[in-house]
Every structure is written in structure tokens, then in C-alpha cells.
Backbone as CSV, one residue per row, in Angstrom:
resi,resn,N_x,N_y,N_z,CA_x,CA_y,CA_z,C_x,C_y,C_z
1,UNK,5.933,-13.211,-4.567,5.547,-11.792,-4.528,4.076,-11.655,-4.875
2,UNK,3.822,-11.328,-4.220,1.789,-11.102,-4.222,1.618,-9.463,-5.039
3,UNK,0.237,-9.366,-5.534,-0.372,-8.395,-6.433,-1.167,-7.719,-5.576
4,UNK,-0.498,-6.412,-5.022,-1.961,-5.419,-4.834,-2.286,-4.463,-5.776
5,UNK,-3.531,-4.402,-5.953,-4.476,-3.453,-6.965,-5.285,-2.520,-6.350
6,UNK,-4.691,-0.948,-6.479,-6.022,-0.106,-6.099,-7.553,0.031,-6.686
7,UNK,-8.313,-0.206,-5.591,-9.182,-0.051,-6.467,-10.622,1.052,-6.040
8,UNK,-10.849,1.733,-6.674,-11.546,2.821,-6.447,-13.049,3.009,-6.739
9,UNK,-13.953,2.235,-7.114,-15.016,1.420,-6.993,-15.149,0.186,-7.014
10,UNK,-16.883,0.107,-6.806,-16.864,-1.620,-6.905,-16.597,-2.114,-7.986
11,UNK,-17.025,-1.562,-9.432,-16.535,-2.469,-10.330,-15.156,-1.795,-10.908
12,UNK,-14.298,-1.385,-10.375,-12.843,-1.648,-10.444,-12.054,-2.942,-9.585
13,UNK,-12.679,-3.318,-8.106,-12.724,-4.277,-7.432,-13.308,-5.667,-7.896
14,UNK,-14.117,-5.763,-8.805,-14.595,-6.850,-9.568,-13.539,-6.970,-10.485
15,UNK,-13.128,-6.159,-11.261,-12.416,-6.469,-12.241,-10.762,-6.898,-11.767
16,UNK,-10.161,-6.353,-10.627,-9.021,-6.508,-10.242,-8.877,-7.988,-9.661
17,UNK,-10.441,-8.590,-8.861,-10.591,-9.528,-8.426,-10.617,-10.836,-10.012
18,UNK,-10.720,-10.168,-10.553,-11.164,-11.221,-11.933,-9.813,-11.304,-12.711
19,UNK,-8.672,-10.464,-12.721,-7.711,-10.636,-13.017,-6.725,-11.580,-12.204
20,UNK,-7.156,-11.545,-11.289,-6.121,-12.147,-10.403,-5.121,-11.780,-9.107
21,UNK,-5.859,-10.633,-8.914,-4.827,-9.258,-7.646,-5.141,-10.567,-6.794
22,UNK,-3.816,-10.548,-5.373,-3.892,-11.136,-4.391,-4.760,-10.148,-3.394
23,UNK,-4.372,-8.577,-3.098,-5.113,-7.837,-2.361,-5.590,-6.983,-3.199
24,UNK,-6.718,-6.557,-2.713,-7.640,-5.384,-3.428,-7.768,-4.043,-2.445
25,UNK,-7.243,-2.904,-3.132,-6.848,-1.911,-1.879,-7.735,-0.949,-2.375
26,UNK,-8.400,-0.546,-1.573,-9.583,0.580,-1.252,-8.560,2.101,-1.866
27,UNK,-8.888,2.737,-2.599,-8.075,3.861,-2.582,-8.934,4.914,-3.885
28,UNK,-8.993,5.967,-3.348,-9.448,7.095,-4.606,-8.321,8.428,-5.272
29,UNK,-8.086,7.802,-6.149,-6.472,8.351,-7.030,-6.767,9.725,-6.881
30,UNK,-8.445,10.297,-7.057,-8.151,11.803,-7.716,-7.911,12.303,-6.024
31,UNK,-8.139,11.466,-4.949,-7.144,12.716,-3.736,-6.004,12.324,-3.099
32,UNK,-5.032,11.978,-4.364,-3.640,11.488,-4.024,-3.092,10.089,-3.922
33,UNK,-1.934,9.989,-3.437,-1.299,9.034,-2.738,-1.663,7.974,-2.105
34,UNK,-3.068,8.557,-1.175,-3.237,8.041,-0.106,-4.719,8.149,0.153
35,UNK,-5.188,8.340,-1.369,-6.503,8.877,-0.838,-7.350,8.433,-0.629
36,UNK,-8.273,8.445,0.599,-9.015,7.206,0.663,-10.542,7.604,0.627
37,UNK,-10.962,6.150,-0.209,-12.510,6.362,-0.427,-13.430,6.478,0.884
38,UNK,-14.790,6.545,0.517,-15.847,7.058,1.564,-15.493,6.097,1.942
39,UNK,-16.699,5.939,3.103,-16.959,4.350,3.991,-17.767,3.945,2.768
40,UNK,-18.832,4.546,2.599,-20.093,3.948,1.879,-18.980,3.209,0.338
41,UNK,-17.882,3.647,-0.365,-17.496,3.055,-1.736,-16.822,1.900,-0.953
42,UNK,-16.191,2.219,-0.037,-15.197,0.884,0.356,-16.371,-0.297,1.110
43,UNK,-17.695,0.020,1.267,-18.099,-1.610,2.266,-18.625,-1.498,0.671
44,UNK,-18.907,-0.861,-0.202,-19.299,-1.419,-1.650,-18.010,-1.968,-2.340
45,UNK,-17.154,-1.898,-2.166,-15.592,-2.533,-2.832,-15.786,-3.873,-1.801
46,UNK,-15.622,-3.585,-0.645,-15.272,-5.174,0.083,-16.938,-5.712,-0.079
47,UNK,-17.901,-5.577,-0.208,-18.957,-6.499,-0.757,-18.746,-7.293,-2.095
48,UNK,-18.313,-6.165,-3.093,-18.182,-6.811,-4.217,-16.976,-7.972,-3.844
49,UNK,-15.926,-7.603,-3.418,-15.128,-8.606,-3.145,-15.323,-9.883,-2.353
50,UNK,-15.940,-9.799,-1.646,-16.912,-10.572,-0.901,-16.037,-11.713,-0.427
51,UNK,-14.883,-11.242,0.148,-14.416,-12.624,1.070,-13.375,-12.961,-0.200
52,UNK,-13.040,-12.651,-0.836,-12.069,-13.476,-2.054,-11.033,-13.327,-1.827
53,UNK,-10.726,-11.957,-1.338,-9.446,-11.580,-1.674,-9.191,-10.718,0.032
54,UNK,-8.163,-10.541,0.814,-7.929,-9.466,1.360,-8.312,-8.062,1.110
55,UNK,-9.012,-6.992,1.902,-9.080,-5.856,0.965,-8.667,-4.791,2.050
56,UNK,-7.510,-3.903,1.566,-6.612,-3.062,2.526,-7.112,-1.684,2.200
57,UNK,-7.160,-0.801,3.176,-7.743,0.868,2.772,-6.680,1.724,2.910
58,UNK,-6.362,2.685,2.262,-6.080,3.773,2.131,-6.224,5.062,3.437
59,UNK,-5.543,5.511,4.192,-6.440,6.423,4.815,-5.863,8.192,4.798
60,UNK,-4.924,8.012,4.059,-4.391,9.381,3.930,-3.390,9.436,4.814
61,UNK,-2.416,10.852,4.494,-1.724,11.482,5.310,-1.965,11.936,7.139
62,UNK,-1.566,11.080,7.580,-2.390,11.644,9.215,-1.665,12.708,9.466
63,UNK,-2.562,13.496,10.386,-2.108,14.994,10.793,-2.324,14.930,12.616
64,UNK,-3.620,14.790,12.818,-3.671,14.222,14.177,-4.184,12.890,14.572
65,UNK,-3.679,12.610,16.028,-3.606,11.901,16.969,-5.327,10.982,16.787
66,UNK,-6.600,12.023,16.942,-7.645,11.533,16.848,-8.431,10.830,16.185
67,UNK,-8.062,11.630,14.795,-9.238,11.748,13.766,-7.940,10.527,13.027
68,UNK,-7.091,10.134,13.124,-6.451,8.933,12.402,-7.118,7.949,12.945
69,UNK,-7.022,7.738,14.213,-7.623,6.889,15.269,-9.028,6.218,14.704
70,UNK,-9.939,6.963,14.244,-10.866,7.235,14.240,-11.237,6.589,12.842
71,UNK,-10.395,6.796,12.057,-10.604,6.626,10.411,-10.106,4.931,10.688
72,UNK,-9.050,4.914,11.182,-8.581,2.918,11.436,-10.151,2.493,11.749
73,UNK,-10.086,2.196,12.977,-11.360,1.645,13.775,-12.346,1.359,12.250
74,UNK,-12.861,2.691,11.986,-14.241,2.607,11.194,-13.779,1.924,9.860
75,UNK,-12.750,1.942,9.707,-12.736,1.073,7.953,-12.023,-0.366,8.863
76,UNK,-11.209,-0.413,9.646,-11.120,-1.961,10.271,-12.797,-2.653,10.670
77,UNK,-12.945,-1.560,11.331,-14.814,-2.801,11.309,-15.334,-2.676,9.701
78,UNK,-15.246,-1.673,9.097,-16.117,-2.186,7.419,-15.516,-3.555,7.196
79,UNK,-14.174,-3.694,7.832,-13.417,-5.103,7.048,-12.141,-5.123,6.387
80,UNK,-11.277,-4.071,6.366,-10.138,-3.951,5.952,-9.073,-4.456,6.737
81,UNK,-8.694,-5.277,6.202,-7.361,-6.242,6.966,-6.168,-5.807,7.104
82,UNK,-6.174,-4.641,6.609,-4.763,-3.576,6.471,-5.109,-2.078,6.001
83,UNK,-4.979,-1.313,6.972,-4.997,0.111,6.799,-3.709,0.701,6.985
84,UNK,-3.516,1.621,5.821,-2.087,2.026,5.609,-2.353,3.747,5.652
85,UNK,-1.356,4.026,6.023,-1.351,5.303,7.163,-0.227,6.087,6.395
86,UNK,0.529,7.472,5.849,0.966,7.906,5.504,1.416,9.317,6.826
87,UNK,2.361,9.640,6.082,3.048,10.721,7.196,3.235,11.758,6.799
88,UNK,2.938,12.657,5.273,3.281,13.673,4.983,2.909,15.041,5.363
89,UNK,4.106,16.232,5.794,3.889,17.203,6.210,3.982,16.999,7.806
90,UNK,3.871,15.940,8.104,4.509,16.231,9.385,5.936,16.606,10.294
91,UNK,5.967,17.305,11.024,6.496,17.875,11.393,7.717,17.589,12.262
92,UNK,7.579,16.146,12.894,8.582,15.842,14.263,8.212,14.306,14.196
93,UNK,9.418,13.234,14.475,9.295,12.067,14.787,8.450,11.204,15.951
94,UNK,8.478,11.999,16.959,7.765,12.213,18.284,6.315,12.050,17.438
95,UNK,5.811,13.040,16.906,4.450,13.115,16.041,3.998,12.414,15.530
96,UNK,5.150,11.527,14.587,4.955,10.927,13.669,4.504,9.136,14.303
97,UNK,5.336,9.387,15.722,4.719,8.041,16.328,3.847,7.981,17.368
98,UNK,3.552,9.229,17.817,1.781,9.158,17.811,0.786,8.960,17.328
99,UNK,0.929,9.543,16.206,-0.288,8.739,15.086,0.070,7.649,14.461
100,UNK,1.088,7.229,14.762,1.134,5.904,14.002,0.560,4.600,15.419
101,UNK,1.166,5.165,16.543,0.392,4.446,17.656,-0.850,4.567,17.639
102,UNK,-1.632,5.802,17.293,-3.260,5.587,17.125,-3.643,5.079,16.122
103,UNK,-3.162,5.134,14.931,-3.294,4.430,13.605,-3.750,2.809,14.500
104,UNK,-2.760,2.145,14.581,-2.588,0.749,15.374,-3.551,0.531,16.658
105,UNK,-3.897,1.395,17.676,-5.034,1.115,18.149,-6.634,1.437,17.572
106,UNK,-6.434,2.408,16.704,-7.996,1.930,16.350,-8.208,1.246,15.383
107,UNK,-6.980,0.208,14.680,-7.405,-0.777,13.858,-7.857,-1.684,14.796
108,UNK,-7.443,-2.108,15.904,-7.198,-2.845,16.642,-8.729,-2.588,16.986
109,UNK,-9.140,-1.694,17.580,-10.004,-1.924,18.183,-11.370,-2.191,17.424
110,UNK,-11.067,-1.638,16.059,-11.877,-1.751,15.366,-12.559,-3.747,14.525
111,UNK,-11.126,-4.075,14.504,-11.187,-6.201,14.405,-10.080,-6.209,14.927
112,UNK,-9.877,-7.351,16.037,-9.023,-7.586,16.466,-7.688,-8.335,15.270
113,UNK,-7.666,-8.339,14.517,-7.352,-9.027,13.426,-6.425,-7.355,12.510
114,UNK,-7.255,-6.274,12.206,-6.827,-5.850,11.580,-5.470,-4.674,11.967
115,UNK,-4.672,-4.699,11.216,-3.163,-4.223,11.372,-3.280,-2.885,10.541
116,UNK,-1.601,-2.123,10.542,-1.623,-1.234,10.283,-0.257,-1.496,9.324
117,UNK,-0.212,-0.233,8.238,0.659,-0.637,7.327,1.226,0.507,7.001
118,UNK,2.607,1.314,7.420,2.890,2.738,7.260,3.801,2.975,6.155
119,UNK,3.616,4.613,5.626,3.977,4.480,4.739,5.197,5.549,4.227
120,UNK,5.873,5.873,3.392,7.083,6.912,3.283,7.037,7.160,2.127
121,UNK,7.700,8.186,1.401,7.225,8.822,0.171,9.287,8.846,-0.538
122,UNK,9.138,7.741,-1.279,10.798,8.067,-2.412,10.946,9.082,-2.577
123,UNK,10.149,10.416,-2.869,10.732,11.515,-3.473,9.779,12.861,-2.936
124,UNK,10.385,12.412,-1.555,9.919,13.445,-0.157,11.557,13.338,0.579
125,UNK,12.089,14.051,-0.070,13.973,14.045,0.312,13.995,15.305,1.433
126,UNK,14.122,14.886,2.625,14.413,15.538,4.158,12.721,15.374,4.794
127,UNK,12.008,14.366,4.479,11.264,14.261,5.348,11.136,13.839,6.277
128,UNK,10.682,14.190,7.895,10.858,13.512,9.510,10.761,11.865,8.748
129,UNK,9.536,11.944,8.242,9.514,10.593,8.633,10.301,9.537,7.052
130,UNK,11.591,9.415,6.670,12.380,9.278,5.168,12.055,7.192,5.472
131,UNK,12.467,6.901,4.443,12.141,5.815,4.416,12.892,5.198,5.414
132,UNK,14.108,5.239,5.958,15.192,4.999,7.036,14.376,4.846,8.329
133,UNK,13.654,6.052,8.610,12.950,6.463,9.917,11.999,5.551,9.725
134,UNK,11.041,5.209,8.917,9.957,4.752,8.870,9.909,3.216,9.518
135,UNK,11.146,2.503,9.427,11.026,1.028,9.769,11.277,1.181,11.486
136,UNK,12.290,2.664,12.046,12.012,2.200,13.716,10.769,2.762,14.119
137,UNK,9.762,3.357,13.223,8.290,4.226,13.838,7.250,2.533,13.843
138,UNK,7.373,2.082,12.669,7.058,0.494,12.577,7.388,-0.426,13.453
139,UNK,8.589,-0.396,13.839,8.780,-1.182,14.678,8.893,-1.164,16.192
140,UNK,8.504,0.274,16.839,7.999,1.085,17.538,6.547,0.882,18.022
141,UNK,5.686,0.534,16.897,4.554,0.788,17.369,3.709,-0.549,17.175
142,UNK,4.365,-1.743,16.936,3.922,-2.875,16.474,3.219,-2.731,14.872
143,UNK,3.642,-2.484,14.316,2.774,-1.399,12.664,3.254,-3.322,12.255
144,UNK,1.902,-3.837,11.123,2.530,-5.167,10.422,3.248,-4.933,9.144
145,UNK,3.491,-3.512,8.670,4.526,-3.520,7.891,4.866,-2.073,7.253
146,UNK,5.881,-2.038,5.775,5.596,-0.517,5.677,5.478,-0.483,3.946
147,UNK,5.266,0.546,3.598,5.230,0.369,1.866,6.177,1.777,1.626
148,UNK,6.677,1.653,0.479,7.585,2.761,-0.032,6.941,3.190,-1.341
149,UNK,6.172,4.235,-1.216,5.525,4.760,-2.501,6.168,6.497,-3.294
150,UNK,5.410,7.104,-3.737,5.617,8.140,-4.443,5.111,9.022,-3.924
151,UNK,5.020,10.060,-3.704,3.960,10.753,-3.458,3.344,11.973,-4.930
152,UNK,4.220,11.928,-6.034,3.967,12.583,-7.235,3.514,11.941,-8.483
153,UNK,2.368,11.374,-8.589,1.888,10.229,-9.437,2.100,11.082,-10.786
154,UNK,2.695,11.933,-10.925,3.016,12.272,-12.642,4.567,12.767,-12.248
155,UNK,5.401,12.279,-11.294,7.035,12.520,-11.277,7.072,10.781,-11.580
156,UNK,8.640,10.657,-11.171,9.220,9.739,-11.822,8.455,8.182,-10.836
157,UNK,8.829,7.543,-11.634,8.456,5.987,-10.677,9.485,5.578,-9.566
158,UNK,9.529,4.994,-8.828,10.231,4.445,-7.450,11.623,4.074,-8.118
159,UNK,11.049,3.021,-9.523,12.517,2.632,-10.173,13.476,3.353,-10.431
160,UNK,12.932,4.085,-10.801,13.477,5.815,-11.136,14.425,6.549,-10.351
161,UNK,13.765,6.502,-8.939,14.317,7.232,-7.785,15.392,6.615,-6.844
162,UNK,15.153,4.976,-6.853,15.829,4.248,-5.622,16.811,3.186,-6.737
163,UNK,17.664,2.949,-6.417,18.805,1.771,-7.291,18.125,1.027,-6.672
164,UNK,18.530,-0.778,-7.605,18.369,-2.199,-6.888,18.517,-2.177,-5.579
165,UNK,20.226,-1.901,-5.522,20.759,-2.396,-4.401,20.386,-1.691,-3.257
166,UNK,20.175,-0.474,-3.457,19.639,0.626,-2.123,17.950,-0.348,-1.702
167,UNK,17.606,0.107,-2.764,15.655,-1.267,-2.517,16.163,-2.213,-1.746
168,UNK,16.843,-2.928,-1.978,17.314,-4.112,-1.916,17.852,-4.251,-0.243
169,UNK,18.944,-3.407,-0.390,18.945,-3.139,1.443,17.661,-2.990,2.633
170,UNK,16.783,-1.425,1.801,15.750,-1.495,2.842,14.607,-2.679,3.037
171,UNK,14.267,-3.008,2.242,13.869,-4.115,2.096,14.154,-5.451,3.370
172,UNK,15.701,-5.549,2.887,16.538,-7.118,4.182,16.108,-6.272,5.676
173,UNK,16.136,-4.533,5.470,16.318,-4.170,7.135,14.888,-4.285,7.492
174,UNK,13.885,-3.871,6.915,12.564,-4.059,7.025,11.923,-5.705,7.521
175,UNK,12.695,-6.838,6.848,11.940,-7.725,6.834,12.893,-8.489,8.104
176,UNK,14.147,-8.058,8.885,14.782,-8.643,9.828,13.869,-7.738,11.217
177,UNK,13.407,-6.655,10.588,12.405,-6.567,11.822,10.923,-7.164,11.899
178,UNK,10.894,-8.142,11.092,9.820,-8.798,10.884,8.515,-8.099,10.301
179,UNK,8.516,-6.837,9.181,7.421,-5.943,8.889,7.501,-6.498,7.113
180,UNK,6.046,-7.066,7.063,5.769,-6.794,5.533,6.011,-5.762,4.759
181,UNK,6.567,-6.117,3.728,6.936,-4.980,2.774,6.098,-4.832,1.388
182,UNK,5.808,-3.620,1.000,4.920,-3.438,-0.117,6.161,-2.319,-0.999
183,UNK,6.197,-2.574,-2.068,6.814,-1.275,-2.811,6.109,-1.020,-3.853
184,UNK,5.695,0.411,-4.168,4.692,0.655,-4.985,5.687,2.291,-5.540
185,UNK,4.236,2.868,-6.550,5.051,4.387,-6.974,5.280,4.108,-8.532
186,UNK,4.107,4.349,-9.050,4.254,4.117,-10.507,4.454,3.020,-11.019
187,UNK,4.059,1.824,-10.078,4.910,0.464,-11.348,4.543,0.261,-12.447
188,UNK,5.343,-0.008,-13.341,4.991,-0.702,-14.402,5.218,-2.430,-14.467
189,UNK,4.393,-2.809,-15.506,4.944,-4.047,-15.587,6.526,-4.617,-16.055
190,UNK,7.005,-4.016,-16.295,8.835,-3.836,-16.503,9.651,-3.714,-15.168
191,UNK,8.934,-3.426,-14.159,9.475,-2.878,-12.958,9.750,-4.003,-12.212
192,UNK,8.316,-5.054,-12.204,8.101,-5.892,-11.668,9.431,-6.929,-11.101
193,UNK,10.203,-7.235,-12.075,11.354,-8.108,-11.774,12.405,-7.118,-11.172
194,UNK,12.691,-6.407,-10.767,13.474,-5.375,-9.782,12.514,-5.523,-8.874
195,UNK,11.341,-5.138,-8.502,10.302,-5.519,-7.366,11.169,-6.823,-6.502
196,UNK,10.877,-7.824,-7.569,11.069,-9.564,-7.137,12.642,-9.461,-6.353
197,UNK,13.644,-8.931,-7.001,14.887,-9.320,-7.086,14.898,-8.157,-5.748
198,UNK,14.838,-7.241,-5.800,14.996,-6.958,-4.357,13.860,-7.763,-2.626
199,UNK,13.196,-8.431,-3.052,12.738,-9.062,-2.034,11.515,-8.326,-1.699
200,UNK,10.745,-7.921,-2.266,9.613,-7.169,-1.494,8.611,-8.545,-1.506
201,UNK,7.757,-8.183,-0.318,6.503,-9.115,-0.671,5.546,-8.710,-1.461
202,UNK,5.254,-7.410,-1.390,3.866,-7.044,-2.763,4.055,-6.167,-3.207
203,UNK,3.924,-6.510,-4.696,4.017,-5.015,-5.439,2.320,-4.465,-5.662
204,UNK,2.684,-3.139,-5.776,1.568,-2.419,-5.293,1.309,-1.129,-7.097
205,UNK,0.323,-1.714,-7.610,-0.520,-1.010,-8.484,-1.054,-0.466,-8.724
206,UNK,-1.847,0.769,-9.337,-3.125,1.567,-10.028,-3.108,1.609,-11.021
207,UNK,-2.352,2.546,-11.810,-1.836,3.247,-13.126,-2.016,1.972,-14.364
208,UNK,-0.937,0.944,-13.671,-0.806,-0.445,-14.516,-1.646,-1.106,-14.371
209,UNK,-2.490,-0.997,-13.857,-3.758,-2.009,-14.294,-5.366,-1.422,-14.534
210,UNK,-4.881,-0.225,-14.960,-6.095,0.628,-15.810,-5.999,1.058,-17.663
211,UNK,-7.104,1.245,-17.803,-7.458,1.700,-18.821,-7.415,3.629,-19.014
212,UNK,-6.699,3.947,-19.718,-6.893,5.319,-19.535,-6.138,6.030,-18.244
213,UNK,-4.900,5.090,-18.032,-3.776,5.129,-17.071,-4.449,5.361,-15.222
214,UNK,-3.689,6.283,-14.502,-4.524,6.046,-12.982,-5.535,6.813,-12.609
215,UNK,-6.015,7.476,-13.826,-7.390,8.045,-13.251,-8.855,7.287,-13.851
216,UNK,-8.073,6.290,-14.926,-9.455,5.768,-15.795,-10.062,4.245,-14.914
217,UNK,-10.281,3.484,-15.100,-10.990,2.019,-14.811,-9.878,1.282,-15.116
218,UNK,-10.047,-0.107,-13.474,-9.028,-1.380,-13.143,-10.031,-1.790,-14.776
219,UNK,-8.869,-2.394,-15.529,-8.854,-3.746,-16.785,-8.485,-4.890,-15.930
220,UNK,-9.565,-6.294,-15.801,-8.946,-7.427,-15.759,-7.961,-8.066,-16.464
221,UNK,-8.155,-7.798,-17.661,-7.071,-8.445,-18.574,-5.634,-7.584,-17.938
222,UNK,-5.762,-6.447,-17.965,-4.103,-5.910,-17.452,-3.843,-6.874,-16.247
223,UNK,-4.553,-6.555,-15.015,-4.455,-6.797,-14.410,-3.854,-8.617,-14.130
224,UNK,-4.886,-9.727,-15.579,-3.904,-10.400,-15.488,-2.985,-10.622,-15.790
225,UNK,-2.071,-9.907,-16.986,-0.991,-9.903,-17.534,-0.002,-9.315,-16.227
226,UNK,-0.408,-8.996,-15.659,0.421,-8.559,-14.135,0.861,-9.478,-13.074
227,UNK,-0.611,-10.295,-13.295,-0.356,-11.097,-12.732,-0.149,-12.805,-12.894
228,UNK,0.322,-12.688,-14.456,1.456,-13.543,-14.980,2.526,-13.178,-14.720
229,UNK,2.767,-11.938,-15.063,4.445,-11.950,-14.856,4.998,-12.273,-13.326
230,UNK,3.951,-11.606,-12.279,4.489,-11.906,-10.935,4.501,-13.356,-10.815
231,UNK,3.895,-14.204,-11.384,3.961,-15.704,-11.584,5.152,-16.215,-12.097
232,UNK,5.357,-15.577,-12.995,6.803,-16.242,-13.925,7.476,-16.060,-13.412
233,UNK,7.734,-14.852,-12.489,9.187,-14.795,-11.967,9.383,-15.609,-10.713
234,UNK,7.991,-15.661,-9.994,8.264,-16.749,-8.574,9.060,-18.141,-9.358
235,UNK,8.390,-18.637,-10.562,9.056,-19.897,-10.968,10.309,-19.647,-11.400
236,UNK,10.498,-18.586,-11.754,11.954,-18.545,-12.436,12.839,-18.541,-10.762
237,UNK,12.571,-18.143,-10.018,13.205,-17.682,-8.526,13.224,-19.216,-7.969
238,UNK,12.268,-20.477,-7.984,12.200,-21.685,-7.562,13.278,-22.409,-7.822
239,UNK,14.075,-23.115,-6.955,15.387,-24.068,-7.403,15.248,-24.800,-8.473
């Protein structure tokens, strides 16, 4: 299970990189979920990172067809190897895989290399796009995977909202369609081994690896105590 860390300047990206995050994800907490930094903070996040680590962006809730399009491309050429795309407030499934098809061509066009990563909200209950829907819009549109987050960073955590075994299902259906899985939404480091045990590939961070919780500064040291435990448990999981 790999470590992603949001990180919302460059030296939050230094420090997440110095702890030990496997990916370093472009993201600015104070506009949500999904909120994503300028161009100008994120080619200053992937400079500082400078080739070390993967570094994935944020791009918000898409609304239209264009201007999603538009936001892939330009942070896939800054260098983001994964742009993750959110669906809230939309309206119709039809919709929802239009922009997720433009999401995917203007990463595309932007590095041929870079993918798209969609996303669904635990505690968005009757939304078009529910976590259920989200893996045939993914697998619909060639998307390389999906993440299951929160969308209320002061409501409850994912653990909170979803049992093992329910995680645990979407998860096997997600990864038999061949889509990386991220589960994020408040983790804590306690969470982490429910993360593991349901099968996700990355757990996904902010809150827990800051100082002054998810609006203050990435701590390396948290960050590596995070990323010990995701260590211990791969060995404990080894025959």
C-alpha cells in the first residue's frame, strides 16, 4: 500500500518528500476536497519534488465539458502523472461521462503518459455519480483509476461512513476492472490497517500529516510515522 500526501506548497512537498510519501499530490485544502492549486504553486511543488516522487493534481469538481479539458492538459504538461477529477453537483450520468471523457483527453494530450483518476464522495448519499456508478464512468472512459474520499473535511472520516467489508467489496470490483484504487477522507493513522485489509493501493492524506491539522503545514516526521506504519503492515501481510 503506497502513501499519498497532499501537498499545498513547495515546502509542504519537501517535507512530505522527506518523510517518505510515495506520491505527492498537488492540492489547496482551503478550496475543498478537490481543490486545486494555481499552475504557478504546483510547477513550484513538482520542482521542489524534482523527479523523486510521482506528483498527482487535484482539479476540482468538473461542471463542464471544456474548461475540465482544459485544466487536465495544462497541469498534465506542468507534469502531473495523475489528475483526479471529482463529480459533485452534477446532475446526470450522461454528464458525468462527458467530463470524465474530457478529463482523459486532455491529460492525454497534455503527456502522453499522464492518466486520469476519478473521484466519489462517502457522504454524498443519492449522488448521479455514488461510489457504485463511479467504477462503470471509469471504466467507460479508460480513467487509470478511482479514489473514494469525503467531501466534508470536518464530518466524519470514510472509516466512519463505509464498514470493512462494504470497502472491501468496492475495492475487489474496482480492481477486477483493472482501475487503481486510492481511499482517502480523513485518515488517520489508526485507519491505516482497515485501508491495508481491505485492499486499496494508496492511502491518501492531508490532515495526518500536518501540523495544526489540514489547514496548517505537511510535518516530515508525521509523515514518516505514516509511513512506517504503511511499512509494517505490508510485512505483517508477507507470507
Amino acid at each position: 500500500m503506497r502513501l499519498l500526501v497532499s501537498a499545498a506548497s513547495a515546502a509542504d512537498a519537501a517535507a512530505a518528500v522527506e518523510g517518505g510519501a510515495d506520491l505527492v499530490d498537488a492540492k489547496d485544502p482551503a478550496r475543498g476536497a478537490l481543490g486545486p492549486v494555481s499552475p504557478e504553486d504546483f510547477g513550484a511543488i513538482a520542482a521542489r519534488v524534482a523527479g523523486r516522487r510521482p506528483v498527482t493534481a487535484a482539479l476540482g469538481d468538473a461542471r463542464e465539458p471544456f474548461p475540465i479539458e482544459t485544466s487536465a492538459r495544462s497541469y498534465a504538461t506542468l507534469g502531473a502523472s495523475l489528475v483526479k477529477v471529482g463529480f459533485a453537483g452534477v446532475g446526470s450520468l450522461r454528464l458525468a461521462q462527458r467530463l470524465a471523457m474530457a478529463a482523459v483527453r486532455g491529460a492525454r494530450q497534455g503527456h502522453a503518459s499522464a492518466r486520469v483518476v476519478l473521484v466519489a464522495y462517502a457522504d454524498a448519499p443519492g449522488a448521479v455519480v455514488s461510489p457504485e456508478t463511479l467504477l462503470e464512468v471509469a471504466s467507460s472512459v479508460g480513467a487509470a483509476g478511482v479514489l473514494l474520499d469525503t467531501a466534508d473535511k470536518r464530518g466524519p472520516r470514510l472509516t466512519e461512513l463505509a464498514s470493512l467489508a462494504w470497502l472491501t467489496d468496492w475495492v475487489a470490483l474496482a480492481q477486477r476492472r483493472s482501475l487503481l484504487v486510492c481511499l482517502a477522507g480523513r485518515l488517520r493513522a489508526e485507519d491505516l490497517p482497515l485501508v491495508r485489509r481491505c485492499g486499496a493501493d494508496i492511502a491518501g492524506v492531508r490532515g495526518a500529516a500536518c501540523e495544526g491539522g489540514r489547514a496548517g503545514r505537511i510535518d516530515a516526521a508525521r509523515v514518516r510515522g505514516l509511513r512506517c506504519a504503511c511499512e509494517a503492515l505490508e510485512a505483517i501481510a508477507q507470507p
